[in-house]
C-alpha angles and dihedrals in degrees: 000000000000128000095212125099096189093065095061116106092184124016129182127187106268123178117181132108133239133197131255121228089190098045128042086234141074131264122232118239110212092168167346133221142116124293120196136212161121124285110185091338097309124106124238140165123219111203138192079038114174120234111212117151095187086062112105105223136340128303134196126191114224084197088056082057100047087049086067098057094264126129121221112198120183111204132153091002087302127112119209132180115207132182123179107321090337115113127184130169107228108181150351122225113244139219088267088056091260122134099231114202126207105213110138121203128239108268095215102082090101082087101043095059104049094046087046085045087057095050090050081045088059100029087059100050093265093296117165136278085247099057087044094054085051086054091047087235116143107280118205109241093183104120087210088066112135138171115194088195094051097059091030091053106031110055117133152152132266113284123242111243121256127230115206122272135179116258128192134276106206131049122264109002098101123038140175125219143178135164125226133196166007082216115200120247102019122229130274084263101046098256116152103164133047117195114213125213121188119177114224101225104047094016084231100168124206134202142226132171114197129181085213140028094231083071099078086081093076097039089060099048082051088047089041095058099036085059105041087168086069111121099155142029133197125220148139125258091280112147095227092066101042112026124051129015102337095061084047088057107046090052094056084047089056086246120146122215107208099187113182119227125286114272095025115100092164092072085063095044104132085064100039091045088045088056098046094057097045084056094050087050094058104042092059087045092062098032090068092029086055093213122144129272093258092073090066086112100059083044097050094054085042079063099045089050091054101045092057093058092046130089118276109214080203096055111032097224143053109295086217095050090044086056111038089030086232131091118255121251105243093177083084100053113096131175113284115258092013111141120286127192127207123192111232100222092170105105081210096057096048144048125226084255103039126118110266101223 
């Protein structure tokens, strides 16, 4: 187990807990990775090593050892780990009765962390280095950083201030929605519009794309019957929620539409919130894809995607692990538009020396 960061050649998103001899209470885990480095001159990597940034000092598990074939014999105040014909001394007992070893570890990780701190950076739709650090994902420290989509895609005004409000206390009963487009070009598929729907108590968001507005009637009879526990929904003065046969709808399933006035957006701020960010998302997502406008579908539902395994400030918590009670895999995010490669099965597609993929 290490608490640095900075040593760390490799480092993954681990969340998990261990225990403390020295303390009644339990570590945090914010990791896991390889860490290189010399041991008596000569270079080894430790694997499967354990982030943990509370833990004072750096520990290393002679079991561990033992698990990858390797033996570990103490003798004259001297550890030594030996394999075949491979000797190595590991460590030397010290005056406290602790075996001290003196591996040191590869000065070269500086770069490492903050290229692995960029790549988070991406990975995560551009999120901060705030919400990153939340996440216990590698943050860069470097004061030259510097992101060109950040600043191209994120400018905005000052924000109104918000006065408290009750939220809800249980999933998917109450739900805030707004609609947003026309959206020019449309996308491949024809799509203008995209419907957002955020649940008040985990902040969960869902997304649509419509190619009118007139669509969101069958998104909400789908949404309607997959969450029978809905009473209210929040929305703007749109025709297409309180007027026709949405509004029809939601009154025979015992579901309330609660519009805000005409002219006051910020009534209706945890949507609209919820959408501006989704846009600015994926404008930032394209812009460093550079892929054209059209694609704004598939990165506005990357952003979706996103926002709901990130830390809500709100909430306090992941929307994703507030709804489905379990942590999200972030080993399977990469950066949107990166290179992707499908094998061609098909012995009529492709020639004995074609390319498989």
């Amino acid at each position: 187990m290490c608490n640095k960061a900075e040593w760390f050649e490799e480092i993954k998103p681990f969340s998990e807990t261990v225990a403390c001899a020295s303390k009644n209470d339990v570590l945090k885990i914010e990791g896991i990775g390889t860490v290189p480095g010399t041991l008596n001159g000569k270079k080894i990597i430790l694997t499967d090593v354990l982030y943990v940034p509370e833990l004072n000092g750096q520990l290393i598990s002679v079991k561990n050892i033992q698990n990858t074939g390797y033996s570990v014999i103490f003798k004259n105040d001297i550890a030594v780990i030996e394999k075949s014909s491979e000797k190595l001394e590991f460590a030397r007992l010290n005056e406290k009765g602790q075996y001290v070893s003196k591996f040191e570890p590869t000065k070269t990780s500086t770069y490492f962390v903050n290229h692995s701190a960029e790549l988070w950076h991406r990975r995560m739709g551009h999120s901060s280095n705030k919400v990153l650090k939340e996440m216990g994902l590698p943050v860069s420290e470097s004061p030259s950083s510097f992101c060109e989509e950040c600043v191209i895609a994120k400018q905005s005004n000052t924000p109104m201030i918000k006065g408290p409000r009750r939220r809800e206390h249980l999933p998917m009963r109450m739900v805030h929605t707004d609609i947003c487009g026309p959206i020019d070009p449309p996308t491949r598929e024809g799509k203008k519009y995209f419907v957002t729907i955020v649940d008040d108590f985990s902040r969960f968001c869902e997304v649509h794309l419509l190619k009118h507005k007139s669509d969101i009637l069958e998104v909400f009879k789908l949404f309607i019957k997959q969450n029978p526990d809905l009473y209210k929904i929040q929305c703007d003065n749109a025709k297409e929620y309180v007027s026709g046969e949405l509004d029809r709808d939601c009154k025979k399933s015992g579901v309330m539409i609660d519009s805000a006035p005409p002219y006051s957006p910020p009534l209706n701020g945890v949507a609209e919130r919820a959408n501006r960010y989704l846009l600015e998302k994926a404008r930032v997502l394209i812009y460093e894809a550079k892929l054209p406008k059209s694609y704004w579908g598939y990165a506005v539902l990357t952003a979706a995607y996103l926002k709901n395994r990130i830390p809500n400030q709100t909430v306090g918590n992941l929307p994703f692990e507030l709804k489905y009670g379990k942590p999200p895999d972030l080993n399977i995010i990469k950066v949107f538009g990166c290179d992707a490669y499908m094998r061609v099965d098909t012995d009529n597609l492709r020639k004995k020396l074609d390319p498989k993929r």
